[in-house]
DRENPA-3360 file (N, C-alpha, C; in nm, 2 decimals, always signed):
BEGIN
1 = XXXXXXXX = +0.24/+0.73/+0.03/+0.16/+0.62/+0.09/+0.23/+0.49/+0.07 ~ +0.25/+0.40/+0.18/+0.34/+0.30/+0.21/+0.23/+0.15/+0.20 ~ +0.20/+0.09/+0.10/+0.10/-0.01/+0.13/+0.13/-0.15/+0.13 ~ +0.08/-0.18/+0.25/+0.12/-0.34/+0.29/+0.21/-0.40/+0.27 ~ +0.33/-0.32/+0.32/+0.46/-0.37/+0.36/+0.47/-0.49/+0.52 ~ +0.40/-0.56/+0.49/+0.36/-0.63/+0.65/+0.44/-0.76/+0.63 ~ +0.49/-0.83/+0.71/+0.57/-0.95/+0.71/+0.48/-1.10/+0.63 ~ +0.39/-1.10/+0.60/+0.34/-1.18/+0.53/+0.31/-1.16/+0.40;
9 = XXXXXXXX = +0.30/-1.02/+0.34/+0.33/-1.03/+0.20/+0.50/-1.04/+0.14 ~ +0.55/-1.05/+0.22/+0.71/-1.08/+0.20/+0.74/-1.21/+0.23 ~ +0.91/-1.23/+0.18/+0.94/-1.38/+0.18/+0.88/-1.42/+0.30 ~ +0.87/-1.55/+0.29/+0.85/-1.62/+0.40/+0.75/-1.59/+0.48 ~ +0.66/-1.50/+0.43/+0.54/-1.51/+0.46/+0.42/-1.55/+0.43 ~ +0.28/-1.58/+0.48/+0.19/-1.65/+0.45/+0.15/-1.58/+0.29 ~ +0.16/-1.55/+0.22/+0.13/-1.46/+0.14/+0.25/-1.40/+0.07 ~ +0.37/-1.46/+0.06/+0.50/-1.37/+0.04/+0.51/-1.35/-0.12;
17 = XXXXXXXX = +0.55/-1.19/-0.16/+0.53/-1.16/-0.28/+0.72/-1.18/-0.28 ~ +0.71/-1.26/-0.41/+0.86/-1.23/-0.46/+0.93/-1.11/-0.45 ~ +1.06/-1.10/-0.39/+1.15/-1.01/-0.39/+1.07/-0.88/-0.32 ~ +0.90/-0.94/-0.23/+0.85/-0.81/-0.17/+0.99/-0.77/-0.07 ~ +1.04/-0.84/+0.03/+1.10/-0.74/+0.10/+1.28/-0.65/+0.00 ~ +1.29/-0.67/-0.11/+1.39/-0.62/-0.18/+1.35/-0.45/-0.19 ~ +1.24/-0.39/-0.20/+1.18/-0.28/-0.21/+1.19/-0.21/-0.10 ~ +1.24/-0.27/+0.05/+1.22/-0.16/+0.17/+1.32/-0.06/+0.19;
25 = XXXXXXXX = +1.47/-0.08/+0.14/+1.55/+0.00/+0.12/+1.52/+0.19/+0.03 ~ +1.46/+0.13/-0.06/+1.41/+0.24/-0.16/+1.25/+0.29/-0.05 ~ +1.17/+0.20/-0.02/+1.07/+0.27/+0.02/+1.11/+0.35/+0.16 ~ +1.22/+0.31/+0.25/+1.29/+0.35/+0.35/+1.31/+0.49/+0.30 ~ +1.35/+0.49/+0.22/+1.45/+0.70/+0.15/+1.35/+0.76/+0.15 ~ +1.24/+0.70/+0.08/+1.13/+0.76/+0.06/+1.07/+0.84/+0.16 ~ +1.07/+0.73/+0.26/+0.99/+0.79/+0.36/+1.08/+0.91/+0.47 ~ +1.21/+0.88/+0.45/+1.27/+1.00/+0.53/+1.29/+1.12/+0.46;
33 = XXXXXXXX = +1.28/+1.09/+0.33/+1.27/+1.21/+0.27/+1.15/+1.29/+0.25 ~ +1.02/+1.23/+0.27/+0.89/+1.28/+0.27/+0.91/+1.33/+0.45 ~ +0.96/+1.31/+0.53/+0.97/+1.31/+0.66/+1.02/+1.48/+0.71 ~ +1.17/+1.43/+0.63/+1.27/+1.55/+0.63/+1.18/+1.70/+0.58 ~ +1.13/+1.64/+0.42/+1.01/+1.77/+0.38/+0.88/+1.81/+0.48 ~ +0.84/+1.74/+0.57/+0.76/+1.77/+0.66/+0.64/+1.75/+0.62 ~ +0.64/+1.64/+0.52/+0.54/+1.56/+0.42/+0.45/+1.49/+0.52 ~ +0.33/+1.45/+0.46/+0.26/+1.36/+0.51/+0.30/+1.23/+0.49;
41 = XXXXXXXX = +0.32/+1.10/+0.58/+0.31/+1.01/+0.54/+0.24/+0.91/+0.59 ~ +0.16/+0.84/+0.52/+0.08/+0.75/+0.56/+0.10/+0.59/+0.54 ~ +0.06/+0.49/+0.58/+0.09/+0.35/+0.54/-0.04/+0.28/+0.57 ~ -0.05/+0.15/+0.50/-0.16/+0.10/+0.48/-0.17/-0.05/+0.51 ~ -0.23/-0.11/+0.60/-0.21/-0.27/+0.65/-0.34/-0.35/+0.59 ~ -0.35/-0.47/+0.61/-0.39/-0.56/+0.58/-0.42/-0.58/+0.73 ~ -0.56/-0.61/+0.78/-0.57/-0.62/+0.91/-0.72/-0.71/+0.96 ~ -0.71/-0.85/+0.91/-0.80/-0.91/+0.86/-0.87/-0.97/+0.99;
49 = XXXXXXXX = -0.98/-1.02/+1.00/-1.04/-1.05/+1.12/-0.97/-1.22/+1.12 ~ -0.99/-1.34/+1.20/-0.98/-1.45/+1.19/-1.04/-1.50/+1.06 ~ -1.19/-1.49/+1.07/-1.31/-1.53/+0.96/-1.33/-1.43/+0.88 ~ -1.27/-1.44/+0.78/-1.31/-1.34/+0.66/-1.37/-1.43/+0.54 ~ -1.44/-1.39/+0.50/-1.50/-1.44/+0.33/-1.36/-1.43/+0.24 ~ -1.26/-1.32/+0.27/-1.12/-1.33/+0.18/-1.04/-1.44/+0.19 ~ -1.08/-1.53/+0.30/-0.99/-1.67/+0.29/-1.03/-1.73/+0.23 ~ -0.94/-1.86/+0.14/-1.01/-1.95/+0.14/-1.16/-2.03/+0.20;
57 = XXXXXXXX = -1.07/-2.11/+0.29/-1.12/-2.19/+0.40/-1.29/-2.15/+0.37 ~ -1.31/-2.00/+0.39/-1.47/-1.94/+0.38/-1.50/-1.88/+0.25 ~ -1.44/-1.91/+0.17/-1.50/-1.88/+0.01/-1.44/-1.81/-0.08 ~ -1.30/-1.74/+0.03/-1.26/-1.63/-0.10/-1.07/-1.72/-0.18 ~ -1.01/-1.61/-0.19/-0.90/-1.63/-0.29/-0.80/-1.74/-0.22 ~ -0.75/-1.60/-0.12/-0.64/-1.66/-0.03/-0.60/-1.76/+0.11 ~ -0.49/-1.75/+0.13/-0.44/-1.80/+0.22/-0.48/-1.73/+0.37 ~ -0.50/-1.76/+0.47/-0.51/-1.69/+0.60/-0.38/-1.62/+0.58;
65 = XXXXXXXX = -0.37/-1.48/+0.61/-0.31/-1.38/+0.62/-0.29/-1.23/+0.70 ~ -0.20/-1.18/+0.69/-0.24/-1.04/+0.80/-0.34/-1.08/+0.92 ~ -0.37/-1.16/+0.97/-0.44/-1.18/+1.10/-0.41/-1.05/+1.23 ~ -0.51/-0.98/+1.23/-0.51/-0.88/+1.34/-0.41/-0.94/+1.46 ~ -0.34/-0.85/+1.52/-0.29/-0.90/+1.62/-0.15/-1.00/+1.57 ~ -0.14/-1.08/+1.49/-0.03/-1.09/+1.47/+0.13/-1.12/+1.37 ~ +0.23/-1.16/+1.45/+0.36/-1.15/+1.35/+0.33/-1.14/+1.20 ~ +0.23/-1.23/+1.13/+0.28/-1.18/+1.01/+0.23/-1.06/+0.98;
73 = XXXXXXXX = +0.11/-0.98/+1.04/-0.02/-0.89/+1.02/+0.09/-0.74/+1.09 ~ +0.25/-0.74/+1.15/+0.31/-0.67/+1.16/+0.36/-0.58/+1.00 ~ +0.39/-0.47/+1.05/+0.51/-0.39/+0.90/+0.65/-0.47/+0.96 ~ +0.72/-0.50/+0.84/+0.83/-0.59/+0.80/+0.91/-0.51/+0.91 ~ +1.04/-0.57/+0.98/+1.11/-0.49/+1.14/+1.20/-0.44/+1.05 ~ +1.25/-0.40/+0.93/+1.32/-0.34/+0.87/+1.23/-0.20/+0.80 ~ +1.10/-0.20/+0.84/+1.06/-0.07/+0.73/+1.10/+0.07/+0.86 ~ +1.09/+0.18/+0.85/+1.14/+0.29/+0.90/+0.96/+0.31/+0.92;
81 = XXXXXXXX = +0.92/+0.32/+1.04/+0.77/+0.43/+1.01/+0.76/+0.55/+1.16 ~ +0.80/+0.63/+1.08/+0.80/+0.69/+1.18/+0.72/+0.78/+1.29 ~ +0.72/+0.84/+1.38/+0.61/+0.88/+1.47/+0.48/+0.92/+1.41 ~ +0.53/+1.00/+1.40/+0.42/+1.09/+1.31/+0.33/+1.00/+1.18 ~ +0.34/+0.94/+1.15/+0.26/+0.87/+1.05/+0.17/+0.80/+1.07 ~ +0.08/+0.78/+1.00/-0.07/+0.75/+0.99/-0.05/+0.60/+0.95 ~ -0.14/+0.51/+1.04/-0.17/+0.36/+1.00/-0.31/+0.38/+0.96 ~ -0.33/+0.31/+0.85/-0.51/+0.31/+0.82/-0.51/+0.14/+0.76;
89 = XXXXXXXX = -0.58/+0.10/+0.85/-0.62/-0.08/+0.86/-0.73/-0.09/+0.75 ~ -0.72/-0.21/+0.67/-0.80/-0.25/+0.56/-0.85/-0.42/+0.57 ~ -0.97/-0.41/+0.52/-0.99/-0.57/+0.53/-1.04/-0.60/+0.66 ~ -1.10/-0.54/+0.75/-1.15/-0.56/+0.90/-1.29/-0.62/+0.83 ~ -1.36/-0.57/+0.78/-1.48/-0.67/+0.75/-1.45/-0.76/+0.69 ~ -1.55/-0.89/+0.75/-1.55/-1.00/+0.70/-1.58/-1.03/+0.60 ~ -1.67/-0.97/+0.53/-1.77/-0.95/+0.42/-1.77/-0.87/+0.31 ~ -1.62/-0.81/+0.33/-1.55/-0.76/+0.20/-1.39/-0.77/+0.17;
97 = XXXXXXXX = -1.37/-0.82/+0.06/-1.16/-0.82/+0.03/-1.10/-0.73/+0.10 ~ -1.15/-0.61/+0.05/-1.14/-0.47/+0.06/-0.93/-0.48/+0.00 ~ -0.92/-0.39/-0.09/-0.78/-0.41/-0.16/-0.72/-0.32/-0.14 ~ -0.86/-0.18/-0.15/-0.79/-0.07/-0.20/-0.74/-0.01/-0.06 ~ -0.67/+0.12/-0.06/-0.65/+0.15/+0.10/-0.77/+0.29/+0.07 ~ -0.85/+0.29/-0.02/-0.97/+0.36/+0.00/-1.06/+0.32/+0.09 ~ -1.05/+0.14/+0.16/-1.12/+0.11/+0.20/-1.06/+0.12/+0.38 ~ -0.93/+0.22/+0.37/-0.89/+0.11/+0.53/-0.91/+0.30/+0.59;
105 = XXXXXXXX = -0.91/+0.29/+0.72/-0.96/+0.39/+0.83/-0.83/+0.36/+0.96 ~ -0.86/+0.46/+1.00/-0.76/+0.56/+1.10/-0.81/+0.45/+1.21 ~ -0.72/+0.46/+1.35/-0.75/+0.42/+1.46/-0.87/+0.49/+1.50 ~ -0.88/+0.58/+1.48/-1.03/+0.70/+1.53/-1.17/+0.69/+1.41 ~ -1.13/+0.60/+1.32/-1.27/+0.55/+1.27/-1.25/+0.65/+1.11 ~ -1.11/+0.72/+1.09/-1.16/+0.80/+0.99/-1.13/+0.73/+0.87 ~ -1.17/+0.73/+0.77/-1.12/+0.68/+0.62/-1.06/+0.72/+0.53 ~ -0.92/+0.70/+0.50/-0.86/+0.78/+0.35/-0.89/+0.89/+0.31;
113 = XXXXXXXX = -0.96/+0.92/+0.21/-1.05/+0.99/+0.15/-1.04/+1.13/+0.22 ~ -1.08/+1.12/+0.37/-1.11/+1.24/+0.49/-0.99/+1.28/+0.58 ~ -0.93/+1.16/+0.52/-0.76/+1.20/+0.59/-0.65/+1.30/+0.51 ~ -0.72/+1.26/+0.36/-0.65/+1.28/+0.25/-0.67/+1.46/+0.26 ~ -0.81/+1.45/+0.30/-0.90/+1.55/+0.32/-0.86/+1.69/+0.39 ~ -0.83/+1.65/+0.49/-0.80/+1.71/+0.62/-0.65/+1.73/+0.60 ~ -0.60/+1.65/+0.53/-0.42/+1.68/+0.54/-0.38/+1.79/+0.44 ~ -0.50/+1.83/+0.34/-0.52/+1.89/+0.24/-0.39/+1.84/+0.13;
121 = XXXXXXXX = -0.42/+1.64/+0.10/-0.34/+1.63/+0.00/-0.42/+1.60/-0.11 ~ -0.36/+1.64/-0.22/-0.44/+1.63/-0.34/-0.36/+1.51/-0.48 ~ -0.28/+1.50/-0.47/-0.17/+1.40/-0.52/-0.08/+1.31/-0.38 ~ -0.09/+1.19/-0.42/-0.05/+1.06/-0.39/+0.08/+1.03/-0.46 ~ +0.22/+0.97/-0.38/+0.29/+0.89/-0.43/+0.29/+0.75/-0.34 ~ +0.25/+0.65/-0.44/+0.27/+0.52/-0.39/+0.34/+0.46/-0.43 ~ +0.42/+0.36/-0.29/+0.49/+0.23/-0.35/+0.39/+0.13/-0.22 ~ +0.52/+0.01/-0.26/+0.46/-0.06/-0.13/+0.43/-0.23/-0.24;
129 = XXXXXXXX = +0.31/-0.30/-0.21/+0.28/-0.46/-0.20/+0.14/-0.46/-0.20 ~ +0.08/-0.48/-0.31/+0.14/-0.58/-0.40/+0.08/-0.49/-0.55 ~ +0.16/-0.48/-0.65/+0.17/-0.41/-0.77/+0.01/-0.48/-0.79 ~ -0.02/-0.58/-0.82/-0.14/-0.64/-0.89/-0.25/-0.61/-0.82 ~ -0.22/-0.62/-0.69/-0.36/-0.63/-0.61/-0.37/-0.44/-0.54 ~ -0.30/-0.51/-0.40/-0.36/-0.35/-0.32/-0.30/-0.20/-0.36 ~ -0.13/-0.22/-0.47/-0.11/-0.13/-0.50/-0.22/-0.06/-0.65 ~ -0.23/-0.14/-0.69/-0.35/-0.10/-0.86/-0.47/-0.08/-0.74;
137 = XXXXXXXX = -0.50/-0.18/-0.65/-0.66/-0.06/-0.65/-0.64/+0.02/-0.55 ~ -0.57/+0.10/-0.47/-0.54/+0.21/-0.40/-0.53/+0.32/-0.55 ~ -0.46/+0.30/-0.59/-0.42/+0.40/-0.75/-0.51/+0.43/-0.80 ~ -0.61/+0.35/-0.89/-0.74/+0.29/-0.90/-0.86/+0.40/-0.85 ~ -0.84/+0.36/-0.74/-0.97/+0.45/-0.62/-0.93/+0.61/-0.63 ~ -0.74/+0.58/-0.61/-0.76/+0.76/-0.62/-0.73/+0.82/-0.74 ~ -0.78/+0.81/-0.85/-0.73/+0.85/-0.94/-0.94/+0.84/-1.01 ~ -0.99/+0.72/-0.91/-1.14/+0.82/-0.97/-1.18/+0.94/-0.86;
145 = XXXXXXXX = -1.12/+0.99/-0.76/-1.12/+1.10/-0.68/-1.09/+1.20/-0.72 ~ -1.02/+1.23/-0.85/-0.97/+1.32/-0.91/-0.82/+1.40/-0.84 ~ -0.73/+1.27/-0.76/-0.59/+1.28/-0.69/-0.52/+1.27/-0.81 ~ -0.39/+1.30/-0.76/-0.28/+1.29/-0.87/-0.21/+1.21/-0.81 ~ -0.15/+1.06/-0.88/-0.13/+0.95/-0.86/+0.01/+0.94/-0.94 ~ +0.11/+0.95/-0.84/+0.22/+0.88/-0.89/+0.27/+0.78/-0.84 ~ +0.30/+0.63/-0.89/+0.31/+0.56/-0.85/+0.50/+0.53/-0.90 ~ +0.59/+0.49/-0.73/+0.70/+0.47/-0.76/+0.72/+0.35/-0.82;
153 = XXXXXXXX = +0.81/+0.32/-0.91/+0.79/+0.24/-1.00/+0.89/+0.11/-0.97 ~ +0.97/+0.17/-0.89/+1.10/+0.08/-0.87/+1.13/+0.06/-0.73 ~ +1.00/+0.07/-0.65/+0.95/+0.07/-0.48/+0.81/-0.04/-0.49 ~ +0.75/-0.08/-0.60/+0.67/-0.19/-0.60/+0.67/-0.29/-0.61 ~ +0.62/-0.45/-0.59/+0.63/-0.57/-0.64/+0.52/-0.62/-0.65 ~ +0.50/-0.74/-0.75/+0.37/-0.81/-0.75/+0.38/-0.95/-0.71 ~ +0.25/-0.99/-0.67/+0.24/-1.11/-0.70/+0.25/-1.19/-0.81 ~ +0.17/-1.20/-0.91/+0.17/-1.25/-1.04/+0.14/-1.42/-1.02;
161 = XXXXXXXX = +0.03/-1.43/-1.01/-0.03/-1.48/-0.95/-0.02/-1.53/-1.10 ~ -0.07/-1.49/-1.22/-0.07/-1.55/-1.40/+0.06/-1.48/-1.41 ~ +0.15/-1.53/-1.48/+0.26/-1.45/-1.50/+0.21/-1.32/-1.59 ~ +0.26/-1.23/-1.57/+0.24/-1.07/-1.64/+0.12/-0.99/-1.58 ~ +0.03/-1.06/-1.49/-0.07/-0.98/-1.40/+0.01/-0.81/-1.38 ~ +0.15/-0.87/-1.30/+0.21/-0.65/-1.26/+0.19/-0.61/-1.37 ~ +0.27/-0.66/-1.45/+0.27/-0.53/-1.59/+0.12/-0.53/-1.66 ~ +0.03/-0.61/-1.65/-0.08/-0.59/-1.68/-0.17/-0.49/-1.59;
169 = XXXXXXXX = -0.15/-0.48/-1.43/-0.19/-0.38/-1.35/-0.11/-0.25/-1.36 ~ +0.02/-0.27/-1.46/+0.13/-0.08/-1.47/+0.03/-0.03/-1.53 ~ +0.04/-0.15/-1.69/-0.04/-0.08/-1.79/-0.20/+0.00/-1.79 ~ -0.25/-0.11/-1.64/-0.42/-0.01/-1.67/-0.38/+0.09/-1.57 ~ -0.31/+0.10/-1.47/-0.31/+0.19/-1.38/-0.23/+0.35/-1.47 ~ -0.14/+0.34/-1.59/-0.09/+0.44/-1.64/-0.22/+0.51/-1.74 ~ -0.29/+0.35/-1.79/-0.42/+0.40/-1.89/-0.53/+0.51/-1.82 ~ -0.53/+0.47/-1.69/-0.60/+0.52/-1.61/-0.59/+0.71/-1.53;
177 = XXXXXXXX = -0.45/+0.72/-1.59/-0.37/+0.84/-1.53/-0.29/+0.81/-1.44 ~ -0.25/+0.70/-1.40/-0.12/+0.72/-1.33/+0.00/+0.76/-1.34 ~ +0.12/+0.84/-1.29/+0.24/+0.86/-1.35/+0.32/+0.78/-1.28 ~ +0.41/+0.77/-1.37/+0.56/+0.69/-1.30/+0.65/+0.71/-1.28 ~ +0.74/+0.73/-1.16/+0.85/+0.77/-1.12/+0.95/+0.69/-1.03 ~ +1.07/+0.70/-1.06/+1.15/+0.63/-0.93/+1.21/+0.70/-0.83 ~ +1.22/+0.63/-0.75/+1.28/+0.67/-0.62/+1.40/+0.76/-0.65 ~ +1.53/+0.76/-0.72/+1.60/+0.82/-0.70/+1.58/+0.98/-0.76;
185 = XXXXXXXX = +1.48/+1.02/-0.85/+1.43/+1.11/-0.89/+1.34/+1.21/-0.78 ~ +1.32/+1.16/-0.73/+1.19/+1.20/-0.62/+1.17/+1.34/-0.57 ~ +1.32/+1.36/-0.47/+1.35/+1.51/-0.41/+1.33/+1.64/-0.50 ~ +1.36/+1.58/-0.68/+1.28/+1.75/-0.76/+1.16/+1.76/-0.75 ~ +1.08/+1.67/-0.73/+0.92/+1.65/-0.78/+0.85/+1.71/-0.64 ~ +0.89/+1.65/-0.51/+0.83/+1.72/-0.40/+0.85/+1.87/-0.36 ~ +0.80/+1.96/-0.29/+0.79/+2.05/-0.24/+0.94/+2.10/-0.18 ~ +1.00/+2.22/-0.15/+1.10/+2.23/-0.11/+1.12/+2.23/+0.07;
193 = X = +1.20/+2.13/+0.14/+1.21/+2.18/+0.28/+1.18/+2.33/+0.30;
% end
């Protein structure tokens, strides 16, 4: 699972996570290698209405961001996604943050959870944006589902918004059962072509 690799949590974006676009290289392998295995893969957007309660402006944290429809609310023109992969939109209500990608749903209305379901996967590897926020509560969510959560370690970035927030979201996400792994390791851990 690929989360919110979108042109606004990267440099120069309304929301740009440090050195977020330094990670697409590694999340790139990732994904051809889950591709090549005939893996599922999925990715996860930020896909916010105009008026959200998550902006500022109307009460919440941030910055206007991911706006439906456009450039920054795009996956970065360097990420690889290919045909076959699943987009599941997050943050469409106005009336909730929504962080985790437990909260985002298929173009057909379906939700994580039933995708996860239906693809019959039972373990999760995530990388993706942002270590503090939507990567810890995607992890988070599926790890009270009773998924197996490995999160790539050297395929994430944070905000850090207080300095040490990431390493403060490694540490609850590993307290929590997460495992950690890097990208260059990867090909033993998955299933064989």
């Amino acid at each position: 699972m690929v989360v919110d690799v979108q042109n606004d949590f990267c440099p120069g974006g309304a929301l740009g996570v440090p050195d977020g676009d330094a990670i697409i290289s590694r999340v790139n392998k990732t994904v051809v290698l889950f591709e090549r295995r005939g893996l599922p893969i999925l990715f996860t957007r930020d896909w916010h209405p105009r008026e959200t309660k998550h902006f500022k402006e109307f009460g919440g944290a941030w910055p206007p961001h991911c706006i439906q429809g456009t450039k920054g609310a795009r996956f970065h023109p360097d990420l690889v996604l290919p045909k076959a992969a699943l987009i599941l939109s997050k943050g469409m209500d106005p009336e909730q943050d929504s962080y985790s990608g437990f909260q985002a749903f298929t173009d057909h209305g379906r939700d994580l959870e039933s995708t996860l379901r239906e693809l019959e996967v039972d373990q999760l590897f995530i990388c993706g944006l942002a270590t503090d926020y939507c990567v810890r509560a995607t992890t988070l969510d599926g790890l009270r589902r009773g998924l197996t959560i490995r999160v790539l370690r050297d395929a994430i970035r944070g905000v850090d918004l207080k300095p040490g927030d990431s390493e403060m979201a490694i540490k609850e996400m590993r307290v929590h059962g997460a495992q950690f792994s890097e990208t260059r390791g990867l090909a033993r851990l998955l299933p064989k072509e």
